[in-house]
C-alpha positions as CSV (number, residue, x, y, z in Angstrom):
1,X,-38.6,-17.2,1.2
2,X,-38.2,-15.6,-2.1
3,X,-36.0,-12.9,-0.5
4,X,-34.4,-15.0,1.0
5,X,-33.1,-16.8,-2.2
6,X,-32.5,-13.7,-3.7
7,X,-30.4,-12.4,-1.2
8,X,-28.6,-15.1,-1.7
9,X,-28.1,-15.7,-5.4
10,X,-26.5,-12.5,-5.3
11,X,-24.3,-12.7,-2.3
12,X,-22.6,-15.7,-4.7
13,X,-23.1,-13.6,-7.8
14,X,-20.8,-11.1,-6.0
15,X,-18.6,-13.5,-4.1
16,X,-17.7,-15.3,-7.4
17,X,-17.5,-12.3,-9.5
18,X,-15.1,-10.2,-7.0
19,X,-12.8,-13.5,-6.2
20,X,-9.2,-12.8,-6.4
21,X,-8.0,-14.2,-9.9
22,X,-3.8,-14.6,-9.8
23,X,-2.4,-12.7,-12.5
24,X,0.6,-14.4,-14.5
25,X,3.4,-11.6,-14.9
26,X,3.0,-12.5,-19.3
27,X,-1.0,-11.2,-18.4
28,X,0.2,-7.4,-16.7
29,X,0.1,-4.7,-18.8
30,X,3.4,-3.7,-17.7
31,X,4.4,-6.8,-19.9
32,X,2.1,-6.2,-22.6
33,X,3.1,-3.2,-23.5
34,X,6.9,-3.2,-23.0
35,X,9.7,-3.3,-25.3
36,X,10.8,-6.7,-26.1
37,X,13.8,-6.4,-24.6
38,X,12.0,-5.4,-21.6
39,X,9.3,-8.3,-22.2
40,X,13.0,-10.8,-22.3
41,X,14.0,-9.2,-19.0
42,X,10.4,-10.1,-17.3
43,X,10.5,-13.6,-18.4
44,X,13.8,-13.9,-17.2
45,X,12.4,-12.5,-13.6
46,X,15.2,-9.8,-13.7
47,X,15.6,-6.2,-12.7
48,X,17.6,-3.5,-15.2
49,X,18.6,-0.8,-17.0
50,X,15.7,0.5,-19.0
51,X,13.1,-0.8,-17.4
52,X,10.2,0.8,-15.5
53,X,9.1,0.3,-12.2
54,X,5.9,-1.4,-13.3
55,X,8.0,-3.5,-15.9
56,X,10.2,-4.2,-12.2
57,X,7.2,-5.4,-10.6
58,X,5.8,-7.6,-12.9
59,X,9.4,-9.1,-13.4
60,X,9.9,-10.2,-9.3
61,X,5.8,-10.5,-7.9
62,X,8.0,-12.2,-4.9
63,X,10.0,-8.7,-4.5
64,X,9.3,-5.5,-2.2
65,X,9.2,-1.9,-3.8
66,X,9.7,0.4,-1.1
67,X,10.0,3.9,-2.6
68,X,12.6,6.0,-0.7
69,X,13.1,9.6,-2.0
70,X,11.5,11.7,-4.6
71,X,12.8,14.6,-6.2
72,X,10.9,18.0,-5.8
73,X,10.6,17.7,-9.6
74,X,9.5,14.2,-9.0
75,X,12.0,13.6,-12.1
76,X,14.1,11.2,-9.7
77,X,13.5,8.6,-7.5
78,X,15.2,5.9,-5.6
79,X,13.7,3.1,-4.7
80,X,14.8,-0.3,-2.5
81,X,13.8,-3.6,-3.5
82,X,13.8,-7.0,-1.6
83,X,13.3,-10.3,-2.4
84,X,14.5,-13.2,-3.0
85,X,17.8,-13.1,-4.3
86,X,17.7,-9.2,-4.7
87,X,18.8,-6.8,-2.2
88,X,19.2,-3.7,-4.5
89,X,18.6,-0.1,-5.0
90,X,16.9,0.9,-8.5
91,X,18.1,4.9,-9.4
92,X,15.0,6.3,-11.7
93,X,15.5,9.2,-13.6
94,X,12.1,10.1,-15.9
95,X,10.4,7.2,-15.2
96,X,12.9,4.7,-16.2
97,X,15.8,2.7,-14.3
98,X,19.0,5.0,-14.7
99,X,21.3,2.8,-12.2
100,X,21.1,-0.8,-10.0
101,X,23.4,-0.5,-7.3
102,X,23.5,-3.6,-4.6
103,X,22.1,-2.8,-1.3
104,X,25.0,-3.4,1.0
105,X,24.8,-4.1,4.7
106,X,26.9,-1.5,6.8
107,X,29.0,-2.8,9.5
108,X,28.6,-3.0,12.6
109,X,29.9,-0.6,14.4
110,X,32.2,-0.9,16.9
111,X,31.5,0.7,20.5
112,X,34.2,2.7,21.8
113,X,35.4,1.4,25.1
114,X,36.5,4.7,27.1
């Protein structure tokens, strides 16, 4: 019986202490410890210039990072984000946001009719 109640004290010790806690994007330490012009950018929920990917991240929670090349010198890297209302492409260049391009659909092609 006593085993029994300490088995499960600690089940609920564990299952209370490893309970998923949502993190605001203000409580990240991308946001802590960004420029405040960076910290403006995150508040905002916006993706620029400057920023790191982390910073990105924290700014759009709602977004998906999909990493899609690295450099051999890993100093460049191009990554595709989307979410909603952001289709882009982020250019990194030492870690930090060189270039936002818009991801544009391609058309569709046509099919030749031979």
């Amino acid at each position: 019986m006593v085993r029994r109640f300490i088995l499960l004290m600690t089940i609920g010790i564990l299952a209370i202490g490893c309970s998923a806690q949502k993190v605001t994007r203000y409580e990240t330490m991308a946001y802590k410890s960004a420029s405040p012009e960076n910290k403006l950018k995150i508040e905002q929920g916006k993706i620029d210039v400057g920023m790191s990917i982390k910073e990105c991240k924290a700014s759009c929670f709602e977004c998906q990072f999909l990493r899609k090349f690295t450099s051999t010198k890993g100093d460049y890297q191009l990554w595709e984000v989307t979410g909603p209302g952001k289709d882009l492409y982020l250019h990194v260049q030492n870690g930090r946001i060189e270039k936002v391009s818009v991801n544009t659909p391609l058309p569709p092609r046509r099919k030749s009719g031979r």
